[in-house]
C-alpha positions in Angstrom: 0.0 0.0 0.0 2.7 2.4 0.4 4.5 1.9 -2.4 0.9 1.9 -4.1 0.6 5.5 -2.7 4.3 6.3 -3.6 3.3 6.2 -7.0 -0.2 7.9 -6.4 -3.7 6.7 -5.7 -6.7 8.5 -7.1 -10.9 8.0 -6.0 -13.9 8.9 -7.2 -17.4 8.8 -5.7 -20.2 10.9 -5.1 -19.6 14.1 -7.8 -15.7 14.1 -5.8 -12.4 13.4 -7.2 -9.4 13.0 -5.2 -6.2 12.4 -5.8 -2.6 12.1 -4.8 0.7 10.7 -3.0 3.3 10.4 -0.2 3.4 14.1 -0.3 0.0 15.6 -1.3 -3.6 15.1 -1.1 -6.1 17.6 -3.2 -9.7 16.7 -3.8 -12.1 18.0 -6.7 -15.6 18.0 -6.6 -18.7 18.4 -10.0 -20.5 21.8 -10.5 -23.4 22.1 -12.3 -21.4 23.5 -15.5 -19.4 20.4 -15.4 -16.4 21.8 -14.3 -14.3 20.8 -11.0 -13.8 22.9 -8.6 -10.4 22.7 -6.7 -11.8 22.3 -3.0 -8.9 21.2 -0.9 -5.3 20.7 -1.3 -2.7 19.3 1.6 1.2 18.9 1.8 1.3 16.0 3.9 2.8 17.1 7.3 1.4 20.7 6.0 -1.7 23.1 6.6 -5.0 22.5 4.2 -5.5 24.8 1.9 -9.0 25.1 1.6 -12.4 27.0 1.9 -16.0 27.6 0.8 -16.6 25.5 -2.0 -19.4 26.4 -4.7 -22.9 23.7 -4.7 -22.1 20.6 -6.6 -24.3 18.3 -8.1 -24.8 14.5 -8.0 -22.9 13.0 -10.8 -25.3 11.1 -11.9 -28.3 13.8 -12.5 -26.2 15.8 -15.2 -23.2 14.3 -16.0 -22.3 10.9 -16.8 -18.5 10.2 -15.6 -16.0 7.7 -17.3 -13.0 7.6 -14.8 -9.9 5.9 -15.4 -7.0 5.7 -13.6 -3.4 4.0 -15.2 0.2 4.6 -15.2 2.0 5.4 -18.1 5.3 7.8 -19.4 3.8 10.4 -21.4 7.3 11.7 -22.6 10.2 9.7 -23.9 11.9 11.5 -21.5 9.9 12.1 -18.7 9.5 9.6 -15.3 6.5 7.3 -15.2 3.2 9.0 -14.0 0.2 8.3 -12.6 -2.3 9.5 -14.5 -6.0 10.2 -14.0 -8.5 11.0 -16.3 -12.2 11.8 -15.3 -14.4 12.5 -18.4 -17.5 14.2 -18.1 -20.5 13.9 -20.9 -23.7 16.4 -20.2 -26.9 13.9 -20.4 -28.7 16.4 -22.0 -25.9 16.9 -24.9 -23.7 14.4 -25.9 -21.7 17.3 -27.9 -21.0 19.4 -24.6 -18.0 17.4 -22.9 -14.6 17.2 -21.1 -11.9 15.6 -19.9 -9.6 16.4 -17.2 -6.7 14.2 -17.2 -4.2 14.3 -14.0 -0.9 13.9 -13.6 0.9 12.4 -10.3 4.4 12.2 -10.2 6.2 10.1 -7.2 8.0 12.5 -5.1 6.1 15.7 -6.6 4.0 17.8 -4.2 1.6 18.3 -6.6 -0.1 17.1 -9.3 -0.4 18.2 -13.4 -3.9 19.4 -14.5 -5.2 19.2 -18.6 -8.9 20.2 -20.1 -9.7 18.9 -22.7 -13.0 19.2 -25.3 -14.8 21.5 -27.5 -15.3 24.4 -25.4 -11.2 24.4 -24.6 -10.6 24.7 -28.4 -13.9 27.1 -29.2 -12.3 29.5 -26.7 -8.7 29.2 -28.0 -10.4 29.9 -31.4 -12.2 33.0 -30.1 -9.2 34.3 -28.7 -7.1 33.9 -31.6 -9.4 35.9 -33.8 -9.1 39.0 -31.0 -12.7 38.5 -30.2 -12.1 38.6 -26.7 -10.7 41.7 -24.5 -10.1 42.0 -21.0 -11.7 44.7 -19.5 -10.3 46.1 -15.9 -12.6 49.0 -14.3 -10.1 51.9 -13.8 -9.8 53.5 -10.5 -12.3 56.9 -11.2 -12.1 58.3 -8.1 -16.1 57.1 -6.8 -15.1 55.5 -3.9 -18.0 51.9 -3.3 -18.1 50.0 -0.8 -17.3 45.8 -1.2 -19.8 44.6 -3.2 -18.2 41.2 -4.7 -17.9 42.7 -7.5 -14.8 41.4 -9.8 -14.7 44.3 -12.0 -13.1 42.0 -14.3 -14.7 40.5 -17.2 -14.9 36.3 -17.1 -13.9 33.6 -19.9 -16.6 31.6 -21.1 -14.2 28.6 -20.1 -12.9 28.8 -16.8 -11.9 26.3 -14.0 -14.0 27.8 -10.7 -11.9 29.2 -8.0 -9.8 27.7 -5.2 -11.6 29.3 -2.5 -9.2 29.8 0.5 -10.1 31.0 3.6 -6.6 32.2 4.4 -6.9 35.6 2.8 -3.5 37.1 4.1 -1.5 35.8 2.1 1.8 36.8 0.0 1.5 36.6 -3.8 4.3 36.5 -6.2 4.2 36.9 -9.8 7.3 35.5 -11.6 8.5 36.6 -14.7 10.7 34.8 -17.6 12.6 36.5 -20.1 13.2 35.0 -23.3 14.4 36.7 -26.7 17.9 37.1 -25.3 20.2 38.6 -27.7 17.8 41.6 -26.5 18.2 40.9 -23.0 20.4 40.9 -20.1 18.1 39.6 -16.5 15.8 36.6 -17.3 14.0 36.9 -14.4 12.2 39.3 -12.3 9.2 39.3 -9.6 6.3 41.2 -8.1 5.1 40.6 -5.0 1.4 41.8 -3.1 0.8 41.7 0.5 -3.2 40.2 -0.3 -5.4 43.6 0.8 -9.3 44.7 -0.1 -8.0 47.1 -2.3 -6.6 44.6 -4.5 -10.2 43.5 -5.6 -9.1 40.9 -8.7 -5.2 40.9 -9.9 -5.3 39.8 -13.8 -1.7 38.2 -14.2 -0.4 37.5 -17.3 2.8 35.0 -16.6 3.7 31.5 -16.3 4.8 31.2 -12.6 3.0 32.6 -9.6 3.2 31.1 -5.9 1.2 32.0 -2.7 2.5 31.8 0.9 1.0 32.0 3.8 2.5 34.6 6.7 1.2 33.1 10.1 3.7 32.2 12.1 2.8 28.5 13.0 2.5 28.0 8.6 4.8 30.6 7.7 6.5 29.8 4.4 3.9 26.9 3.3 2.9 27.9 0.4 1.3 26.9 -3.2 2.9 27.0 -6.6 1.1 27.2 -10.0 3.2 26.9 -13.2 1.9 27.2 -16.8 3.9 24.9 -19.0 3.6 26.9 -21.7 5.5 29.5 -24.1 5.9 33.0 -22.7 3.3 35.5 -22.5 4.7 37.5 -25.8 4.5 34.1 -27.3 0.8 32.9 -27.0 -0.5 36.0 -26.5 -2.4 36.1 -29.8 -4.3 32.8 -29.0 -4.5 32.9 -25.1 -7.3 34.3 -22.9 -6.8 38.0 -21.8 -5.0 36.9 -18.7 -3.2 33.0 -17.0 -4.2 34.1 -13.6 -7.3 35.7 -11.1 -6.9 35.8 -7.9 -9.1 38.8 -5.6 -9.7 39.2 -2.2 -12.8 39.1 -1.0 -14.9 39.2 2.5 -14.6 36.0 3.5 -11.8 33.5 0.7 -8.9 34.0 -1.2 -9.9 33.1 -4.7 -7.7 31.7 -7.3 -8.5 31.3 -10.5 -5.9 29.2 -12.7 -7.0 29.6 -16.3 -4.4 27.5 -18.4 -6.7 26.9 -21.5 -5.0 24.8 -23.7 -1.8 23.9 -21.8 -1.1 22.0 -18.7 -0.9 23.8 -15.5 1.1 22.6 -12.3 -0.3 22.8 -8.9 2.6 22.7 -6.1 2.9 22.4 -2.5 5.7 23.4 -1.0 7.0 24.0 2.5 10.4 26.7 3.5 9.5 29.5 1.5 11.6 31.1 -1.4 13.8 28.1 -0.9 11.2 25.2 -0.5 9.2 27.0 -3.8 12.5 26.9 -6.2 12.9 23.0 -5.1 9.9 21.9 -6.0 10.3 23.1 -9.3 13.3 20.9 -9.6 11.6 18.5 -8.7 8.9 19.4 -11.4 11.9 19.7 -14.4 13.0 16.4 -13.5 10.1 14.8 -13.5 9.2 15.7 -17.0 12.9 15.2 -18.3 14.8 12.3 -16.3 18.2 13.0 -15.8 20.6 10.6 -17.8 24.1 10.9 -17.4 24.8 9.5 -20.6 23.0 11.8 -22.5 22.4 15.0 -20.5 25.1 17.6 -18.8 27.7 17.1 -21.2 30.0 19.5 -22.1 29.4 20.5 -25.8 31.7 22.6 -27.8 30.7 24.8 -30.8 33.2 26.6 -32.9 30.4 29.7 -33.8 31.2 31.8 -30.6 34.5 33.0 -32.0 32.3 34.5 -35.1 33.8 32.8 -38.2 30.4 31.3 -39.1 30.6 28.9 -41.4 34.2 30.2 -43.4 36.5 27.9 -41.6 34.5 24.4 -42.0 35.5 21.4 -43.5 36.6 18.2 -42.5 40.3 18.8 -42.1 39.0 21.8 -39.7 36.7 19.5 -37.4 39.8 16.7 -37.6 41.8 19.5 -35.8 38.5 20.7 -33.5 37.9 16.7 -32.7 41.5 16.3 -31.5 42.0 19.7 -29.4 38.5 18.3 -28.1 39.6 15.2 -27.1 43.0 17.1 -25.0 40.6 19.6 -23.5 37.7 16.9 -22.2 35.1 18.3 -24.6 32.3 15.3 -25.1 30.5 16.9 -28.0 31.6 18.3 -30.5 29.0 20.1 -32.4 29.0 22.0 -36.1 26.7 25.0 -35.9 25.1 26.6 -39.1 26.7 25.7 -42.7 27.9 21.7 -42.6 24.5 21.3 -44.6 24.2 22.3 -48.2 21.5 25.1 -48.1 22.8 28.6 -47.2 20.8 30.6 -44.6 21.1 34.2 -43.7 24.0 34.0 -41.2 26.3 31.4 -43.6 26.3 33.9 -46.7 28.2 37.5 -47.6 24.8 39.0 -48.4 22.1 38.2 -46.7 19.6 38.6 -48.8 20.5 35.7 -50.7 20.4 33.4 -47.7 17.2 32.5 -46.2 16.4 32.0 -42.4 13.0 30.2 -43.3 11.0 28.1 -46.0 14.5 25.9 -46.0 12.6 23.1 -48.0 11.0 25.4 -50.8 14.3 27.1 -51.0 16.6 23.7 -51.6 14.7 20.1 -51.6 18.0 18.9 -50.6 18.7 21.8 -48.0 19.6 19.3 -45.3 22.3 17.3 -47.5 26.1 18.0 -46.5 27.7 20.8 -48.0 29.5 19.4 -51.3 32.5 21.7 -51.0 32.7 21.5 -47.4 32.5 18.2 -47.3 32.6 16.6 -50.4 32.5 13.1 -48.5 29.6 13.6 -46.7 30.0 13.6 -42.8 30.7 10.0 -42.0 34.6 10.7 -42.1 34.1 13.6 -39.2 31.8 10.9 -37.3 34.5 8.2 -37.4 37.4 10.3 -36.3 35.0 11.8 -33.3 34.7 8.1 -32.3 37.9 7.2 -32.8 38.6 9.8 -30.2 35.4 8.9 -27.9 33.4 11.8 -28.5 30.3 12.6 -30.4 29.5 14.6 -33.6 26.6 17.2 -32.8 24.6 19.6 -35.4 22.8 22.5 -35.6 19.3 22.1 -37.3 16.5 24.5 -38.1 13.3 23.1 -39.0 11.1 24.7 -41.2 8.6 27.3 -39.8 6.7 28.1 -42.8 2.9 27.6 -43.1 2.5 26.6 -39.6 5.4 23.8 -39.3 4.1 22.4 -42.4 7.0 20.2 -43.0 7.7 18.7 -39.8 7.4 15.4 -40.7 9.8 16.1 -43.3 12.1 17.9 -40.7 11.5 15.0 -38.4 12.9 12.2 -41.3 16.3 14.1 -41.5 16.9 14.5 -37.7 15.8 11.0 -37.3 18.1 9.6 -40.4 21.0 11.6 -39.1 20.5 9.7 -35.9 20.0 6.3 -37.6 22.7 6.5 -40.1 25.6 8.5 -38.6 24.8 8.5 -34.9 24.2 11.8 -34.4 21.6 12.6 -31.1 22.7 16.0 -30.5 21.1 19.1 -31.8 20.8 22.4 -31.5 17.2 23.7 -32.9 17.1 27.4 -34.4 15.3 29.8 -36.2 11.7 28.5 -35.1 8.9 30.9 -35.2 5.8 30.0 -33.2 3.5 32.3 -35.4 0.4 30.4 -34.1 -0.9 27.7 -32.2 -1.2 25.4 -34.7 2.7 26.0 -35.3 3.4 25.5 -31.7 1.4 22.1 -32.0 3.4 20.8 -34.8 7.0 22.3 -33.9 6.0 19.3 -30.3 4.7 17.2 -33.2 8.6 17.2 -34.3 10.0 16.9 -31.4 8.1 14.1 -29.6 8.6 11.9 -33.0 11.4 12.3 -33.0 12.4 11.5 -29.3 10.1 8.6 -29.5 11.4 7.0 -32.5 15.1 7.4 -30.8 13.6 6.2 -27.2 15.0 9.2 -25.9 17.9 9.3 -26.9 18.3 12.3 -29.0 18.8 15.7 -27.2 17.9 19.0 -28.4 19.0 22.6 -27.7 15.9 24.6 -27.8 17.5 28.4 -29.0 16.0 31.0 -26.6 17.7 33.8 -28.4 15.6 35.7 -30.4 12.1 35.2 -32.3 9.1 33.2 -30.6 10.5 30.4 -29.0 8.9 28.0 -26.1 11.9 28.3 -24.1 11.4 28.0 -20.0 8.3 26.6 -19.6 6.6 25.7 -23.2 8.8 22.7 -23.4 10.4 20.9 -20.8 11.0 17.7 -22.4 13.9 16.9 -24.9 16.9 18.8 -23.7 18.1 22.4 -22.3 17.9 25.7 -23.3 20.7 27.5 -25.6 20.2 30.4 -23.4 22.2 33.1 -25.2 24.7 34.5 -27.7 27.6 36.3 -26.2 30.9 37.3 -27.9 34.1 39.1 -27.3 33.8 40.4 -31.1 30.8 42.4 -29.8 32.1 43.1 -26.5 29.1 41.7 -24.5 30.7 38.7 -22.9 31.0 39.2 -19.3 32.0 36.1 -17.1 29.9 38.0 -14.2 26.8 38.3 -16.4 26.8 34.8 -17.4 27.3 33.9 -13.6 24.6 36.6 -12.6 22.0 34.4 -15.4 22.9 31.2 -14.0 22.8 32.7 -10.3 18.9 34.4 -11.0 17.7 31.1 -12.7 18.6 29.0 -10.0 17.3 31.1 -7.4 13.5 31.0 -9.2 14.2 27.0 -9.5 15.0 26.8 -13.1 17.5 23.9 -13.0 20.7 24.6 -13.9 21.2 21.7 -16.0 18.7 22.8 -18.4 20.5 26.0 -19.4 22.9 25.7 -22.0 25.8 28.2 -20.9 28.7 29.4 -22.7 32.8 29.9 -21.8 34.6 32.0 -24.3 38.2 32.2 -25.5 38.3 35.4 -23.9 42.5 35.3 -25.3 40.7 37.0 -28.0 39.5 40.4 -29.0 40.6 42.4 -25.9 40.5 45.9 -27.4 36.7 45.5 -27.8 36.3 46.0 -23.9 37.7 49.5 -22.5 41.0 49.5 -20.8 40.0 50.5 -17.5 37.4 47.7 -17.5 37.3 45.7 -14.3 34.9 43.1 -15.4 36.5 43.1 -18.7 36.9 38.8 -19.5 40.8 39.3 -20.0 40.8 39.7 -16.0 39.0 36.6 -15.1 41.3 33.4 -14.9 40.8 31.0 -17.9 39.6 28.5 -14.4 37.0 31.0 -13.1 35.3 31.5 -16.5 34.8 27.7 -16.9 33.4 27.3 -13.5 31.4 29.9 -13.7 29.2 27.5 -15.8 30.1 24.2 -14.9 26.6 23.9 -12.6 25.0 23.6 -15.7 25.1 22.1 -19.6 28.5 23.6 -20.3 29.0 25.2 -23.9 32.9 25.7 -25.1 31.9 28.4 -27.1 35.3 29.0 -29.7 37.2 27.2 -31.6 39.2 24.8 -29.4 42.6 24.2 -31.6 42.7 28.2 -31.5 43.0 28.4 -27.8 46.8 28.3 -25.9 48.5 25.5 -24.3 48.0 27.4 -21.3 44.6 28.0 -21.2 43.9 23.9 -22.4 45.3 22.3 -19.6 43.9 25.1 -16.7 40.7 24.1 -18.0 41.5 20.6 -19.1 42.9 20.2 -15.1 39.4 21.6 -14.1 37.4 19.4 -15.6 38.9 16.5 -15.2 38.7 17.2 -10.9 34.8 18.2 -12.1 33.9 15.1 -14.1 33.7 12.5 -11.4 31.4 14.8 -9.2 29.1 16.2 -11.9 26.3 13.2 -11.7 26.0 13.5 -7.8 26.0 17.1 -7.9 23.2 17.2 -10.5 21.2 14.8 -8.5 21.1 17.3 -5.7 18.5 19.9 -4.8 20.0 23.3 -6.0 20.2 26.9 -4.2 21.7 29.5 -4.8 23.5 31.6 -2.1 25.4 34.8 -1.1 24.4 38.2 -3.0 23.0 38.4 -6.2 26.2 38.6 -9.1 26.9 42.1 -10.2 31.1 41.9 -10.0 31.6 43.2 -6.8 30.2 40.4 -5.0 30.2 37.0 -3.1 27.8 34.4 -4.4 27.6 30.9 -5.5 25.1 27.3 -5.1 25.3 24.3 -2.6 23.6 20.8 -3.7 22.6 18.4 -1.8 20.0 15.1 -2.7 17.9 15.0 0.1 16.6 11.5 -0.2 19.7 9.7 -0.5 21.3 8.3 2.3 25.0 9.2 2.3 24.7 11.5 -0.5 27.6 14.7 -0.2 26.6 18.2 0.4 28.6 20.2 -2.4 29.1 24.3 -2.8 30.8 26.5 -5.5 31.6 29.8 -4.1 32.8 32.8 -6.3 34.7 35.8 -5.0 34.1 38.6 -7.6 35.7 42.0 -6.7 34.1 42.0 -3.5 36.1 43.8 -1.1 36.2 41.4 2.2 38.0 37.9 2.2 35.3 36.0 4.1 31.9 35.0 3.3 29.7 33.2 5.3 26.5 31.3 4.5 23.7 28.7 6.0 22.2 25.5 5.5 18.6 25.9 4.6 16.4 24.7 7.0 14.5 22.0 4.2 17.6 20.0 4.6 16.9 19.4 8.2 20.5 18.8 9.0 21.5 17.7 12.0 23.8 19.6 14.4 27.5 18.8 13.5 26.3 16.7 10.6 29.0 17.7 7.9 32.1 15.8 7.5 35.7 16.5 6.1 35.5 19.1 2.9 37.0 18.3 0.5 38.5 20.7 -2.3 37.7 19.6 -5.5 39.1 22.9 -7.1 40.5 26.0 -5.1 42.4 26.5 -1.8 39.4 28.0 0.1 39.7 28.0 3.9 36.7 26.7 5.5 35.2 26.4 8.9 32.0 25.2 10.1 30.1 26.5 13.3 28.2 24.4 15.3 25.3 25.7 14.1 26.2 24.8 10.4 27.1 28.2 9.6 30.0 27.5 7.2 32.7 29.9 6.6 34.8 30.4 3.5 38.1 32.7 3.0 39.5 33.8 -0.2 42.3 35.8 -0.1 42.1 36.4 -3.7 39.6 38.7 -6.3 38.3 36.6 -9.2 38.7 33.5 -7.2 36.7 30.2 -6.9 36.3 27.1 -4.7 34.3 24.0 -5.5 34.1 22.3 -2.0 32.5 18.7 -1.0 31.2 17.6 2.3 30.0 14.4 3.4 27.1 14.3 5.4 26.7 11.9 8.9 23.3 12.5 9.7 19.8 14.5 9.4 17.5 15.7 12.0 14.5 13.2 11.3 17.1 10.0 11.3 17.5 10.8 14.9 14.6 12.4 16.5 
């Protein structure tokens, strides 16, 4: 029965659903417009959330239900769920309907909610021809007292509230940022105290979380995420806003709209902290971690800005071989090994093209025959001959919806089949419309299926209309940006300041794909009196800057000097062995937020195994004191005197612990680095 429950249980009786694990318990219940209404939800060992709920209906007067209840992977990559589907058919017309399929994770606070049926895809349809607005009364100055009013207009196709009757509440909103060659902070917030005045807060984001203030539950809290493109993305065929939530005279209401997408529900316990956990937890869930496959370091010769002038196969012979010296896994040819020229692999541009790649060439996607008048099997061999892997950039074709995907899908999938190749990078896609967006996961879940997960992609988060953080988290990480000395916007403490906001808000670090540069090169691009300038950071500092997550050696590695090869080559080779136990770990991020001048860096630590080592990467920037001191959080529940010897995987930190695990690290040195490991003896609940 435990183990039953581990995996999730679900019931239904009565006009009530309920559902969950070992760590949550939320119940549903039938309203007379055939939705469910959220009525209850409970971290186990937490507070209820719960209220008022509207008047429900037998479920046998006008609904008949068809419940089902199996476990299944729903993802090539993704875990095994449990997964609960309820539909509901009206009795007085067969053609009104919906489904609401569940899904329950083990070790997930939470569970994943879908609608499906007519009215979903009626409404989507509405909003796509701008039929629908959302209309907000503006304060005028007449001051009424509470009336109940919303003053918000209502979709036609709405989940009804979760009614709360803890009204004072904190609210966050949390906002992405995508479309990064235009961008430099990916992530921001906006937070309410919940007031009267606040009658109906219309949010449009993917991420929002609610946490409660009283003492005795003070940092339990509830998570929704919208696995969906950004805002800017879907904005042309979503409803006016994701999120309702108003306070009212006697509830909290919360209204989670997510038409046409999934929406996660989370419980979570230890505030800030416990939220960006669980969200881990979420990631993984939906893309299980394989060492094989994911986290490797992947090199790509287009960040020192030669494009495609410098390839051919005596090139990546030399590329393959410095690889193999530095500890590079994959190597991986960006735009211009295929035969069709695109807008960034051309002189002029305007005789390149950057979409309608099949009406432009049929045989776009053949190697290129001056390039590689052989074909690419002579660069596979000599990348296995050296135990590494060949990986390729790839832009499917965006035109007329994602017409061609099946197409697009044949050549990804033959490259795979015939040469080996399970590593690409996906560009240039344009998610015009929802139909698009529906075929570009068309493409991508063939295509992983047909491999049984072995094929990885880089979704591109740099430009256009991408799904990027939350519109796809199955399949791979996210090529989060384009930096280059050549343009004088590659900072070391910019990329560490990305990595360092991402993790804080619980985006795992292994799905970002982030970049160290050659920075040897193009130094008069930066001014001279430049402290942050990259010429100023060790080679060793700008490589562990990004070792937490999907590392991307972003130059050409036979340009770089012997020098700079064996500091980094020395570094990851001491990183290697530690990588899949560090990645296992919950991640936080700690110390003051990166800005050059600062001390900051991340622990890990895998709560559930037994044994497992606590590890921390701290960074001194140009911060003026030699000593930094940080905590264990609290979620760990580590015991007094729990951490064993550190040891110094990379570094000559000095390093004390307190009694109270307060841990302190001294670096005498600016610009300086330590990646430490502890093991652990014991936690508070193994000896309570």
């Amino acid at each position: 029965m435990k183990e039953e429950r581990t995996r999730g249980i679900a019931s239904w009786g009565g006009g009530k659903l309920t559902l969950g694990n070992d760590c949550f318990e939320e119940s549903w219940s039938l309203v007379s417009d055939g939705f469910l209404q959220p009525t209850a939800l409970r971290r186990v060992d937490g507070p209820e959330w719960s209220g008022k709920e509207e008047s429900t209906t037998s479920s046998d007067s006008l609904w008949k239900a068809e419940f089902r209840c199996e476990r299944q992977c729903l993802h090539p990559c993704a875990i095994e769920a449990f997964v609960v589907t309820l539909r509901l058919e009206s009795r007085v017309d067969s053609r009104h309907w919906r489904i609401f399929r569940f899904q329950v994770y083990p070790g997930l606070a939470g569970s994943i909610l879908e609608v499906f049926g007519p009215g979903v895809e009626e409404s989507l349809e509405k909003y796509g021809q701008g039929i629908s607005s959302m209309e907000v009364r503006e304060a005028d100055g007449v001051e009424i007292r509470p009336n109940g009013r919303l003053d918000v207009s209502l979709p036609d196709e709405i989940l009804p509230p979760l009614v709360l009757k803890q009204r004072h509440c904190t609210l966050r909103q949390i906002e992405f940022v995508d479309q990064t060659d235009h961008h430099a902070d990916f992530v921001c917030e906006r937070e309410w105290m919940m007031h009267p005045s606040e009658k109906a807060l219309p949010l449009r984001t993917n991420v929002i979380c609610l946490e409660q203030n009283r003492a005795e539950n003070a940092g339990e809290g509830i998570l929704w995420v919208l696995l969906a493109p950004l805002r800017h993305v879907r904005e042309p065929w979503s409803p006016p806003y994701d999120f309702l939530i108003s306070f009212e005279v006697e509830s909290l209401k919360v209204r989670a709209l997510g038409l046409g997408y999934p929406m996660a529900r989370l419980t979570y316990r230890g505030g800030r902290v416990g939220a960006a956990f669980e969200l881990q937890k979420l990631q993984r869930v939906l893309h299980e971690w394989d060492p094989s496959r994911d986290g490797l370091i992947v090199s790509n010769t287009w960040g020192d800005r030669a494009a495609a002038s410098h390839l051919n196969e005596a090139f990546l012979r030399r590329e393959i071989e410095a690889a193999r010296a530095l500890g590079v896994e994959v190597v991986q040819i960006d735009d211009g090994w295929q035969k069709g020229e695109t807008v960034n692999t051309v002189k002029d541009p305007q005789a390149g093209v950057w979409n309608g790649f099949w009406a432009a060439d049929p045989d776009f996607w053949k190697p290129h025959p001056e390039r590689f008048p052989d074909g690419l099997r002579p660069v596979v061999d000599a990348a296995e001959a050296a135990e590494l892997e060949l990986g390729l950039w790839f832009a499917p074709d965006s035109s007329s919806d994602f017409q061609n995907w099946e197409k697009d899908a044949e050549v990804l999938l033959a490259l795979w089949r015939e040469l080996g190749v399970r590593h690409f990078k996906l560009d240039a896609v344009k998610l015009r419309s929802r139909l698009a967006e529906q075929r570009f996961h068309q493409l991508c879940d063939y295509v992983l299926a047909c491999s049984q997960g072995k094929v990885l992609f880089d979704f591109d988060a740099t430009a256009e209309r991408r799904p990027t953080y939350w519109g796809r988290l199955s399949g791979g990480p996210m090529f989060l940006e384009n930096r280059y000395t050549d343009f004088g916007n590659y900072y070391p403490h910019q990329t560490l300041r990305a990595l360092w906001d991402l993790t804080r808000y619980g985006f795992l670090p292994s799905r970002l794909r982030l970049e160290f540069l050659n920075s040897d090169r193009n130094e008069d691009r930066y001014p001279s009196d430049d402290p942050l300038a990259p010429k100023h950071w060790p080679a060793s500092y700008q490589l562990a800057t990004v070792l937490p997550t999907s590392p991307l050696a972003w130059f050409e590695m036979s340009e770089i000097t012997a020098a700079r090869r064996d500091e980094w080559g020395q570094l990851l080779a001491c990183w290697k062995p530690h990588r899949i136990a560090f990645q296992r770990g919950e991640i936080l991020a700690i110390g003051e937020r990166p800005n050059g001048f600062s001390w900051c860096g991340f622990l890990s630590y895998d709560l559930k195994s037994e044994g497992a080592p606590l590890y921390a990467f701290v960074f001194r920037e140009l911060a003026q004191n030699e000593e930094f001191e940080f905590d264990l959080p609290s979620v760990w529940r580590l015991a007094p005197r729990a951490l064993g010897a550190v040891e110094q995987i990379a570094g000559n930190a000095q390093v004390s612990v307190s009694s109270a695990e307060r841990i302190r690290i001294k670096l005498p040195e600016q610009r300086d680095f330590s990646i430490l490991r502890w093991s652990i003896e014991k936690r508070k609940e193994l000896y309570e």
